[in-house]
Kinemage of the C-alpha trace (Angstrom):
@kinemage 1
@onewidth
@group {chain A} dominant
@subgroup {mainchain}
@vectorlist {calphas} color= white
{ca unk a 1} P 17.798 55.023 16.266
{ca unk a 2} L 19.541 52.414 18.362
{ca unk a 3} L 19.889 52.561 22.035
{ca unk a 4} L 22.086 49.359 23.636
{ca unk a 5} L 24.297 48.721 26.434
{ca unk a 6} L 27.509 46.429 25.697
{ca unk a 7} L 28.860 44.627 29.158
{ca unk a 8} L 33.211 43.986 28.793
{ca unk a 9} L 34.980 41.170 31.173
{ca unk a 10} L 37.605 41.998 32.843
{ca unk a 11} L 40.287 41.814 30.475
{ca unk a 12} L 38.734 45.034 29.401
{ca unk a 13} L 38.573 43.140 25.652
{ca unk a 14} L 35.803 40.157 25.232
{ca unk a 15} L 32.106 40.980 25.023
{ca unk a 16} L 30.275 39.900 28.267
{ca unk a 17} L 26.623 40.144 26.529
{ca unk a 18} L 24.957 42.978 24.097
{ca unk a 19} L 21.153 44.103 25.331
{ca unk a 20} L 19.538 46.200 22.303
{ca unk a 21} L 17.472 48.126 24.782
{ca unk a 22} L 14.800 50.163 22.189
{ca unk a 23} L 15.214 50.691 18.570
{ca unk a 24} L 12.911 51.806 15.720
{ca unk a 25} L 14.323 49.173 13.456
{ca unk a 26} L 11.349 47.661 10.317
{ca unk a 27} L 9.720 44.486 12.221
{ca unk a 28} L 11.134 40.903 10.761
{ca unk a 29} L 13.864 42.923 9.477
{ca unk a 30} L 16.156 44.805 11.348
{ca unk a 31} L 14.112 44.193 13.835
{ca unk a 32} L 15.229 41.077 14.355
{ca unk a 33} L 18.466 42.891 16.815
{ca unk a 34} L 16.144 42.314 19.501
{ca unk a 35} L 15.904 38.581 19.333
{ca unk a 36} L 17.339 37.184 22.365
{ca unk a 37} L 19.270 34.406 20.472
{ca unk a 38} L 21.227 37.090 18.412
{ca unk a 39} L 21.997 39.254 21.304
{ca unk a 40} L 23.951 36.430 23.039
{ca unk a 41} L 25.883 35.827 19.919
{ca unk a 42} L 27.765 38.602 21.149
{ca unk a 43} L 28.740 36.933 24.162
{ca unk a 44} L 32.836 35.936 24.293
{ca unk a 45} L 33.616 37.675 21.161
{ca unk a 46} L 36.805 39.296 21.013
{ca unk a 47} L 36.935 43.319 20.177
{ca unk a 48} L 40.579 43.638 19.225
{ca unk a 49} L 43.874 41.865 18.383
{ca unk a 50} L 47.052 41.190 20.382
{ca unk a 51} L 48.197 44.222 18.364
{ca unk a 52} L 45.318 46.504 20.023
{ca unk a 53} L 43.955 46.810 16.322
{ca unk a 54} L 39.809 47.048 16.535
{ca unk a 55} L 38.744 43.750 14.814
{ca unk a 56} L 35.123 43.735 15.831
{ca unk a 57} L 32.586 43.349 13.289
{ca unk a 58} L 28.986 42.438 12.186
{ca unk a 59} L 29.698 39.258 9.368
{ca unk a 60} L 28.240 39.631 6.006
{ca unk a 61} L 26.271 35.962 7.324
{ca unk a 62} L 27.740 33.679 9.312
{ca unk a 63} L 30.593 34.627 11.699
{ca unk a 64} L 34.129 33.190 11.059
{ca unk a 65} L 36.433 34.530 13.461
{ca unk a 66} L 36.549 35.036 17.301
{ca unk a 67} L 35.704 38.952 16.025
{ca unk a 68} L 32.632 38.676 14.459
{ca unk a 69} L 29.008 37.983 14.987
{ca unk a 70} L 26.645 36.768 12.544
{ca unk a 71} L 24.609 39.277 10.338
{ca unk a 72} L 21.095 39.513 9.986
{ca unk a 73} L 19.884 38.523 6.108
{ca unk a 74} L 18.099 41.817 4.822
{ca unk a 75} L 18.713 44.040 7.269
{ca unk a 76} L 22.665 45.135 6.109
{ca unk a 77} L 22.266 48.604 7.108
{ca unk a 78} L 21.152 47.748 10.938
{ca unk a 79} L 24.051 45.127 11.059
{ca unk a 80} L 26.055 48.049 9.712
{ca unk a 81} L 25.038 50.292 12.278
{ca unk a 82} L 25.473 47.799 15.314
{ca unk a 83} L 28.983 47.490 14.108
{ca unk a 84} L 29.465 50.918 14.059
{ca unk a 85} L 28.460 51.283 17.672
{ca unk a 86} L 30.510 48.831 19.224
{ca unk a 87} L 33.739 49.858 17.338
{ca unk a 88} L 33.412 54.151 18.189
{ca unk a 89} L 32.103 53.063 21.935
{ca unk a 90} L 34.969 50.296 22.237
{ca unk a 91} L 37.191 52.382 20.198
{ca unk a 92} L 39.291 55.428 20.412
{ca unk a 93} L 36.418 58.121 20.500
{ca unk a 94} L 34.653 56.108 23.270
{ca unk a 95} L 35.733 54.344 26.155
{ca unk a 96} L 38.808 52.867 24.469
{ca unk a 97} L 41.076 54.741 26.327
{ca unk a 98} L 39.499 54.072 29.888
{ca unk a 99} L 39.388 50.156 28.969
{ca unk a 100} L 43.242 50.248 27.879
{ca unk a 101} L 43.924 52.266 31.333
{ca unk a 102} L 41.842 49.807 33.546
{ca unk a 103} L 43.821 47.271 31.440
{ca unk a 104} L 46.941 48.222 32.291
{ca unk a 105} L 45.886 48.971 36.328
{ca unk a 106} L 46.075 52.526 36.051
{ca unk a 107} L 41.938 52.461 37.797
């Protein structure tokens, strides 16, 4: 299990700052999500495209785009799983549809 809390700017679409807030993750490993230097690696990157297309995702090593952050080596399933969080949170199933409402001054 992974428990987090993702903070958006205002233009309801770049990543403020990621806190990884408990997890039973293998030490060294996995683990590793609650190193303070990858949690701010999450800080300014983009979630979707001008399109509104979800673009966010957890690099297989180093990040290469303004969507990505960089994996962890040997611990593909918890960089997997992070990924998965942020994209159904940030996504349609989430609060996708209240960001794209504040977006467009609806709140």
């Amino acid at each position: 299990m992974i428990e987090a809390m993702i903070a958006i700017r205002g233009d309801m679409n770049t990543v403020a700052g990621l806190a990884v807030t408990h997890h039973t993750e293998t030490p060294g490993l996995g683990g590793r999500i609650e190193e303070p230097a990858w949690q701010a690696s999450f800080a300014g990157k983009t979630l979707r495209d001008e399109g509104g297309a979800m673009r966010f995702s957890v690099a297989r090593g180093h990040a290469t785009s303004e969507f990505e952050v960089d994996g962890i080596t040997g611990a593909t399933r918890t960089s997997n799983a992070i990924q998965r969080i942020v994209r159904f949170w940030m996504g349609p199933d989430g609060y996708g549809p209240l960001l794209d409402a504040i977006q467009r001054g609806e709140f």
